[in-house]
N, C-alpha and C positions, 0 to 999 in steps of 0.2 A: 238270728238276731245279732245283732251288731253288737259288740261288747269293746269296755274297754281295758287297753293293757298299760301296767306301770312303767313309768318311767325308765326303771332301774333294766326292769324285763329287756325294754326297747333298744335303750343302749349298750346292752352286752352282746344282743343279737345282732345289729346293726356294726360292733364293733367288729363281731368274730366274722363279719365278712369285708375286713379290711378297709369301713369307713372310719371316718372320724366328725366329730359334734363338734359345728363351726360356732355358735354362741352358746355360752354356758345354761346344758340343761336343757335347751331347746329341741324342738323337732327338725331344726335344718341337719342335715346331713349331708357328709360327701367325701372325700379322696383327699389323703395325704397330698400334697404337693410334689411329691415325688414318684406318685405312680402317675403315668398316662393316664390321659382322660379325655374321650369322646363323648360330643355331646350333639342333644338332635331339639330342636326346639318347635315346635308344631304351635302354628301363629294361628289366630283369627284376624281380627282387624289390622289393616297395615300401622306400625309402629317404628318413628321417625326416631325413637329413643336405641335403638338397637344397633351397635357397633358392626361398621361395615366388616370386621372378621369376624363376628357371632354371626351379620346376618348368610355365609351362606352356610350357615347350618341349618337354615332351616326350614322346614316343609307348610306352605299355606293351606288353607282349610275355609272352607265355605262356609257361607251361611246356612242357618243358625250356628253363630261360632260355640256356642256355650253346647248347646244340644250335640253339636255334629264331633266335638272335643271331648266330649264325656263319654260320647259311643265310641270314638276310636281308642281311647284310654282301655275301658273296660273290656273291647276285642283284644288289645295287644295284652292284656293281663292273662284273661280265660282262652285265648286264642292261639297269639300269634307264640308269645314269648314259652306257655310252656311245651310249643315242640321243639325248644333250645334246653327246656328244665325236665320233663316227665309229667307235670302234670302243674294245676294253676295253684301258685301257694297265699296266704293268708295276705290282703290289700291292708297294708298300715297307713291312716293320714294322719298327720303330723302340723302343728300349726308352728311357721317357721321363727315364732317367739314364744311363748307361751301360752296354757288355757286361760289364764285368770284376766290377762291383759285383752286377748280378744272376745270374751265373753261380755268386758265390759265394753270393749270399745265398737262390738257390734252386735251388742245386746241382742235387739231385737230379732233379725233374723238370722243369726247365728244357734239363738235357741229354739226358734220354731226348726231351723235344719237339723239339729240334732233331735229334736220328738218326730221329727218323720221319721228317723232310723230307731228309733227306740233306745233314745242316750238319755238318759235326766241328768240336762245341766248343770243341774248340784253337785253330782258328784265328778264335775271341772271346774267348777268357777272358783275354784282357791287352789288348783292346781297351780303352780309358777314351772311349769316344767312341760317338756313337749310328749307326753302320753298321748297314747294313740287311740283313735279309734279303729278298732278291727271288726273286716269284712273278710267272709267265707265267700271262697267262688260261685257256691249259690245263691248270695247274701249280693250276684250279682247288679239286680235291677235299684237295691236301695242304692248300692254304692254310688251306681253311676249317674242317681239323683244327687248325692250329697255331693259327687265332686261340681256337677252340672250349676249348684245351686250356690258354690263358692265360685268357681266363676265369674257367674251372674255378677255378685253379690261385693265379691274382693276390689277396694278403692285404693288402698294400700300396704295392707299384708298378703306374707304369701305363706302357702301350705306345701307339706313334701307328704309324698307317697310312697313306700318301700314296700317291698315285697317278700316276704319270710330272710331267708340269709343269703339272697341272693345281691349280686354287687351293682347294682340299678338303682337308682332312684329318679324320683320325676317330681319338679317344681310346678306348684300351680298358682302361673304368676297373673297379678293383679290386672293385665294388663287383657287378659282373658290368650293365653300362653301354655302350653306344656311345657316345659324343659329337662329332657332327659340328657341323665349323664351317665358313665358307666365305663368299668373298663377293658368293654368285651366287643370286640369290634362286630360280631356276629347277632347282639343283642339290638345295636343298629341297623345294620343288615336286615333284620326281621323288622323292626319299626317301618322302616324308608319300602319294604315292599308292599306293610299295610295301609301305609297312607297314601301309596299308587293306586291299591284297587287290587295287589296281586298275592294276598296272602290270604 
């Protein structure tokens, strides 16, 4: 079952592997400025918004963009990523402003995506801070509805995903987007073989 973790929890773990909390309290996360940073961005529909030196990061993805985006997420999590770690670690999503603000501001099917996973909204919608919602890597099939359903669903916020204290994170942008960053040149490496077909 899907549970959630505190704030405080989020960002000590998150910190102790050398990110840093880009708005205050929030779930965005990401890399000092002075350490390197690779990043892999996995598109669905083509997006005229994206800076001709971001766009060759990045790898296209077919139709169903939301379906076909959420299954490759969930392979590079249980799959690809931990034969770079040992084994797959605990999936945190993160709304990249706060619970309270996107609870209101997409009420509706915000809250029915959280009772598919077994979250009672109650205990986020007075949240102001980016707590997480945690999935267990057998906790795999709800995950890969909720990210599938924010996708879908995201008009103009976006959400991050992290994974136990490992230095990876991935945006999921409104734009129906992945955006991995990281700064492990090997953690790419394993991305860009899965979304060829060869991992």
């Amino acid at each position: 079952m899907a549970r959630i973790i505190d704030y405080d929890v989020v960002a000590r773990t998150l910190a102790s592997a050398g990110m840093v909390c880009k708005y205050y309290r929030s779930g965005a996360f990401g890399f000092p400025d002075d350490r390197p940073v690779v990043y892999r961005g996995w598109i669905g529909p083509a997006d005229a918004s994206i800076r001709p030196a971001m766009l060759v990061m990045t790898r296209s993805v077919a139709e169903p963009y939301e379906g076909n985006l959420a299954a490759l997420l969930v392979r590079a999590w249980t799959e690809s990523l931990p034969k770079l770690w040992g084994e797959p670690p605990r999936l945190w999503i993160m709304p990249a402003s706060h619970w309270a603000f996107e609870l209101d501001a997409n009420r509706v099917w915000l809250r029915g995506l959280l009772a598919d996973v077994q979250i009672d909204a109650t205990e986020l919608e007075s949240r102001t801070d980016g707590s997480a919602i945690e999935f267990g890597a057998s906790e795999s099939a709800p995950a890969g509805r909720f990210v599938c359903g924010l996708l879908r669903n995201l008009t103009a916020s976006d959400f991050f995903l992290a994974f136990g204290g490992h230095d990876v994170v991935c945006m999921v942008h409104h734009h129906k987007q992945l955006w991995w960053s990281t700064t492990e040149g090997q953690t790419i490496e394993s991305l860009d073989r899965l979304i060829a077909g060869g991992d």
